[in-house]
LUMVEXSE-345905 format. One record per residue: residue number from 1; residue in three letters; chain; x, y, z of N, C-alpha, C in turn. Coordinates in nm, 3 decimals. Layout:
{n: NUM res: ALA chain: A nX: X nY: Y nZ: Z caX: X caY: Y caZ: Z cX: X cY: Y cZ: Z}
...
// end
This chain:
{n: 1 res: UNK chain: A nX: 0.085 nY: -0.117 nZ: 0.000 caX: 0.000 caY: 0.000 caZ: 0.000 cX: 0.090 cY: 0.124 cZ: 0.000}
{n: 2 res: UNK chain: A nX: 0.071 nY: 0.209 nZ: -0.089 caX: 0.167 caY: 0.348 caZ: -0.097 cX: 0.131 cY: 0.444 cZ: 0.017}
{n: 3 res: UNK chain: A nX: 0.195 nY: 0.532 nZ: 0.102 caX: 0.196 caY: 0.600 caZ: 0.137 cX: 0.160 cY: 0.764 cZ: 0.084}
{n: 4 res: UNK chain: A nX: 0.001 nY: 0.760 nZ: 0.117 caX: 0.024 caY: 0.901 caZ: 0.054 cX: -0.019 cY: 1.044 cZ: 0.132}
{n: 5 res: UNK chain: A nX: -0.002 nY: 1.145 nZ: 0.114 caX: 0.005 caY: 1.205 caZ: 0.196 cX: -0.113 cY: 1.338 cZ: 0.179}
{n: 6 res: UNK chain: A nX: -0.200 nY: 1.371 nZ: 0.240 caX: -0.293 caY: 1.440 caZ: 0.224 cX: -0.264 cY: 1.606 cZ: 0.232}
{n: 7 res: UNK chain: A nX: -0.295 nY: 1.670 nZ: 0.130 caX: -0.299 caY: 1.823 caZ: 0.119 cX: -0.337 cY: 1.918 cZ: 0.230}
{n: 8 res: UNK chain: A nX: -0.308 nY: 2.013 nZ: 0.258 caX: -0.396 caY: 2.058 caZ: 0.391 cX: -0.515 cY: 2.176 cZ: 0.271}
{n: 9 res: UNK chain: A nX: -0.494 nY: 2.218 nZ: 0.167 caX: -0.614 caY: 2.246 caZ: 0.084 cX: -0.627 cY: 2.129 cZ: -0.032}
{n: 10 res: UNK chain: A nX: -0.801 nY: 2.069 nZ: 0.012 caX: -0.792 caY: 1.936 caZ: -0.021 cX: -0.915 cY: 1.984 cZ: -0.190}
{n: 11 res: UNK chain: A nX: -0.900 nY: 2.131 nZ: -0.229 caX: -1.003 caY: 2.121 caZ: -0.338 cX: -1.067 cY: 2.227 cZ: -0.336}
{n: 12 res: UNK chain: A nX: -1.148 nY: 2.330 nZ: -0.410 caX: -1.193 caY: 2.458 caZ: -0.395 cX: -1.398 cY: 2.429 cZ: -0.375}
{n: 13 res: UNK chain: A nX: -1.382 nY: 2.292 nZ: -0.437 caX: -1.541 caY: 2.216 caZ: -0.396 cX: -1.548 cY: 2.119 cZ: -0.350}
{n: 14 res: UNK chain: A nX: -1.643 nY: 2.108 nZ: -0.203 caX: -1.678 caY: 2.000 caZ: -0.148 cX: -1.753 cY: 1.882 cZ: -0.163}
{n: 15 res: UNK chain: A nX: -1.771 nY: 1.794 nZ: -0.121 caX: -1.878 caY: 1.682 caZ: -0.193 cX: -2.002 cY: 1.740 cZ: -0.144}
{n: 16 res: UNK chain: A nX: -1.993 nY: 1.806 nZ: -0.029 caX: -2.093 caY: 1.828 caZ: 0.073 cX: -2.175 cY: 1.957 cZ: -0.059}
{n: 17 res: UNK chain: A nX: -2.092 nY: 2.056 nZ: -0.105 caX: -2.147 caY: 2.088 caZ: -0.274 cX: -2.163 cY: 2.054 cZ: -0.322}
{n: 18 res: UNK chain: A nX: -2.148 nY: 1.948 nZ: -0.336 caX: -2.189 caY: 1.892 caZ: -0.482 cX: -2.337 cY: 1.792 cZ: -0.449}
{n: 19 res: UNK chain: A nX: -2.316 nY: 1.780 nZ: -0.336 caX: -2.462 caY: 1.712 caZ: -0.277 cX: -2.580 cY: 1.856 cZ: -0.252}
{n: 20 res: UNK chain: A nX: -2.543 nY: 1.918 nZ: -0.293 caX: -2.648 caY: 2.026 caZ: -0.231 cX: -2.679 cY: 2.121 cZ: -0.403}
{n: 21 res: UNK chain: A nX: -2.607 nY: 2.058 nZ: -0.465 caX: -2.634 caY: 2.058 caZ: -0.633 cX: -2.775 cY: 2.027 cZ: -0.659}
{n: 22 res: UNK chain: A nX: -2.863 nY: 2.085 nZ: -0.752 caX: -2.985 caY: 2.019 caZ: -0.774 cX: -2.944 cY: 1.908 cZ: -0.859}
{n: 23 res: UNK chain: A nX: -2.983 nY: 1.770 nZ: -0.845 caX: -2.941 caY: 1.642 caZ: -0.909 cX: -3.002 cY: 1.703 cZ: -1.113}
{n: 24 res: UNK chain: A nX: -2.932 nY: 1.600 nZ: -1.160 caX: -2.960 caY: 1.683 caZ: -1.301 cX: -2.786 cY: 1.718 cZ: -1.374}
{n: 25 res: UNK chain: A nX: -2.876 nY: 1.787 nZ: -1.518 caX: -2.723 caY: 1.848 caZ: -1.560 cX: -2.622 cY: 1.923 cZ: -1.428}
{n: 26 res: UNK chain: A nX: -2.674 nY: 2.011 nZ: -1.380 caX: -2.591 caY: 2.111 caZ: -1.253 cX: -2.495 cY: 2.032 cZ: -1.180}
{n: 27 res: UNK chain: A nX: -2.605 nY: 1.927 nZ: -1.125 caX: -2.501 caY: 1.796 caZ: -1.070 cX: -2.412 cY: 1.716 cZ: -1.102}
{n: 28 res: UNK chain: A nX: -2.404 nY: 1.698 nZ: -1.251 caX: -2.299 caY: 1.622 caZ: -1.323 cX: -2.225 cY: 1.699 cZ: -1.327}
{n: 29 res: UNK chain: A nX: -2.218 nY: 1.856 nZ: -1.402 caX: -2.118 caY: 1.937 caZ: -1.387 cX: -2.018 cY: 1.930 cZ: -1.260}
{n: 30 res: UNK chain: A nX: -2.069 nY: 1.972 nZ: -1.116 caX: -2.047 caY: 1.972 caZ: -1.002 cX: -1.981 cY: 1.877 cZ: -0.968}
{n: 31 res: UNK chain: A nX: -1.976 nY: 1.755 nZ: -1.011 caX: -1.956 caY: 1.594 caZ: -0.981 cX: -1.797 cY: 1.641 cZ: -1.041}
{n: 32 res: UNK chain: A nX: -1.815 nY: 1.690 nZ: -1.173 caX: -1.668 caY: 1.683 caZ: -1.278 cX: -1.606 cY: 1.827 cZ: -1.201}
{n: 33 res: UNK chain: A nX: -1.663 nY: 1.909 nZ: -1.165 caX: -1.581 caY: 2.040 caZ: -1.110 cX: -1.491 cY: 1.932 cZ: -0.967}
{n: 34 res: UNK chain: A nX: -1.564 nY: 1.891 nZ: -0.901 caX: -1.522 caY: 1.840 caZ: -0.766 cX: -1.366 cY: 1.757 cZ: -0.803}
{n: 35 res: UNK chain: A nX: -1.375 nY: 1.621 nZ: -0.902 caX: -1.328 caY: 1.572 caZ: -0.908 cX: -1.181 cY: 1.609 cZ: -0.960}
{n: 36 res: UNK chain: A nX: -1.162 nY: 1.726 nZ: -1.050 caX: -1.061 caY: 1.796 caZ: -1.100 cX: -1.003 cY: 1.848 cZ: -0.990}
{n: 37 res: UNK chain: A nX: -1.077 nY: 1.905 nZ: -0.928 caX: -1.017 caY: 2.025 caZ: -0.805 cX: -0.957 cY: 1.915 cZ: -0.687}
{n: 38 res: UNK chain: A nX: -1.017 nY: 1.812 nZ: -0.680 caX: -0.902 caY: 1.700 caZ: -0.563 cX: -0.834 cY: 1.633 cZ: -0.642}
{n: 39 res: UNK chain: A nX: -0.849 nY: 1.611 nZ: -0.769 caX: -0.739 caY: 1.574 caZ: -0.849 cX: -0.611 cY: 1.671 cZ: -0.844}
{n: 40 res: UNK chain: A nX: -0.623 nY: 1.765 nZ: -0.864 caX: -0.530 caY: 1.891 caZ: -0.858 cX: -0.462 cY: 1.897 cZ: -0.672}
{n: 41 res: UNK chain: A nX: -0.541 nY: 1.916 nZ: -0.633 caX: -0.500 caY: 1.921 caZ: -0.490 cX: -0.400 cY: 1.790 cZ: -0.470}
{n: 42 res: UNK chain: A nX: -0.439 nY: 1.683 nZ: -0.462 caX: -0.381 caY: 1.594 caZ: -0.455 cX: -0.271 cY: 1.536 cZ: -0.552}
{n: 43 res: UNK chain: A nX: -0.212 nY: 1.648 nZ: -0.639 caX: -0.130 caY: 1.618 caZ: -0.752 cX: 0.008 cY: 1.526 cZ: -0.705}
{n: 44 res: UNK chain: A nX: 0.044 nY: 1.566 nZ: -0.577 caX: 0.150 caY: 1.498 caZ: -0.556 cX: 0.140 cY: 1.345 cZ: -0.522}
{n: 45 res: UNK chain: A nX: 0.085 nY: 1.266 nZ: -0.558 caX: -0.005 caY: 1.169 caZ: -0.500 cX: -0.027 cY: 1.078 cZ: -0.639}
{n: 46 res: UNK chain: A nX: -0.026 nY: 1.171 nZ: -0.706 caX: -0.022 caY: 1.109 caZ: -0.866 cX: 0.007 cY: 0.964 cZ: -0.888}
{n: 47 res: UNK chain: A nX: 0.103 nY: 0.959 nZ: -0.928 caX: 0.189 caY: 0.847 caZ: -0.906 cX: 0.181 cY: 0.701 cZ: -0.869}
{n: 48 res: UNK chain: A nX: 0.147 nY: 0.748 nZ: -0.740 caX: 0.090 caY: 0.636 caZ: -0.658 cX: -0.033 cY: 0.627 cZ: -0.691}
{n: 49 res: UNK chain: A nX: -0.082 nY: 0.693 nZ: -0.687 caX: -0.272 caY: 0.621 caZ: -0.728 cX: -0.237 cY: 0.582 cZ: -0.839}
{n: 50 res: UNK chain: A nX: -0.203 nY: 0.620 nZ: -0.928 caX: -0.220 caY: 0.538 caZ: -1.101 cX: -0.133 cY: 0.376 cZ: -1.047}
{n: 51 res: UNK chain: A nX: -0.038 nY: 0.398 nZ: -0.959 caX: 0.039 caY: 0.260 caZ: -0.979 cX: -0.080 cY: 0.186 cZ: -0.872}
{n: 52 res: UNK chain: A nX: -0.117 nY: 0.205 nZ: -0.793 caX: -0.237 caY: 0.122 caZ: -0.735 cX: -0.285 cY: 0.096 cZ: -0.838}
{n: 53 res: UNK chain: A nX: -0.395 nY: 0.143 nZ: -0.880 caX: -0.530 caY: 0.144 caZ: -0.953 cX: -0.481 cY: 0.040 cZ: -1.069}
{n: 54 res: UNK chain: A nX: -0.338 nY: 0.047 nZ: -1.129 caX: -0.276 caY: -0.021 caZ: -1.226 cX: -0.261 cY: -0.181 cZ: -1.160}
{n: 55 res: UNK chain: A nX: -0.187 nY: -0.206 nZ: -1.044 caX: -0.167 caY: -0.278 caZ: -0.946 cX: -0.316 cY: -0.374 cZ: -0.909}
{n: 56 res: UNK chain: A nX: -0.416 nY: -0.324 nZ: -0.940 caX: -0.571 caY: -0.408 caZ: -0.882 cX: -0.626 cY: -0.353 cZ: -1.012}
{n: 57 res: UNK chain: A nX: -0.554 nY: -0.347 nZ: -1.143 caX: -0.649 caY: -0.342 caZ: -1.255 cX: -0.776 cY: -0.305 cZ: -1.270}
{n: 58 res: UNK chain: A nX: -0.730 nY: -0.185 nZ: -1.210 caX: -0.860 caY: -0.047 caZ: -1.196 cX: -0.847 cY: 0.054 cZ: -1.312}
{n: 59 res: UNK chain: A nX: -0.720 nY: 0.048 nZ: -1.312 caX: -0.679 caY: 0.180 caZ: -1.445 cX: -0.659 cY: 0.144 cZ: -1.589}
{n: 60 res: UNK chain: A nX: -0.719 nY: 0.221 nZ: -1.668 caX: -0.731 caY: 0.218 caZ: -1.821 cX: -0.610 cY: 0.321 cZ: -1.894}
{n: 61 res: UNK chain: A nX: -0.500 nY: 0.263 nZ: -1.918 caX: -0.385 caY: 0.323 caZ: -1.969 cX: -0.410 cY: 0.429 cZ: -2.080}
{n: 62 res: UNK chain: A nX: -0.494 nY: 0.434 nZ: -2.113 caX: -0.555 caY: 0.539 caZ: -2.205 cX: -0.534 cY: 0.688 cZ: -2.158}
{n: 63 res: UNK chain: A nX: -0.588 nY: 0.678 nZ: -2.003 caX: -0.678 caY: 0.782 caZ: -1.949 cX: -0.534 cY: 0.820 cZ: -1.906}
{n: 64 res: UNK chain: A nX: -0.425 nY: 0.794 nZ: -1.857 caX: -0.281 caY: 0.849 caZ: -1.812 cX: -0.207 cY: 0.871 cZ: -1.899}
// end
């Protein structure tokens, strides 16, 4: 299991926003805003999640 290490700014949107999204287009948007912004936050971390996700044949080599 990699060691990874958590951001102390973890994203500029919360899930707790994105749950308070009206479900619908707004919400899908919200869903993809969220996921970029802890993607980003968590950039240093990179690495290791793709080699997990690669590791339990979660990840689609495409998408990296």
């Amino acid at each position: 299991m990699p060691l990874l290490t958590l951001p102390k700014e973890r994203g500029a949107i919360t899930a707790v926003q994105v749950l308070e999204t009206a479900a619908g287009v707004d919400r899908d948007a919200a869903i993809g805003e969220w996921c970029r912004s802890v993607w980003t936050a968590c950039s240093a971390n990179r690495e290791a999640i793709i080699a997990l996700l690669r590791e339990y044949r979660l990840a689609q080599p495409a998408l990296f």
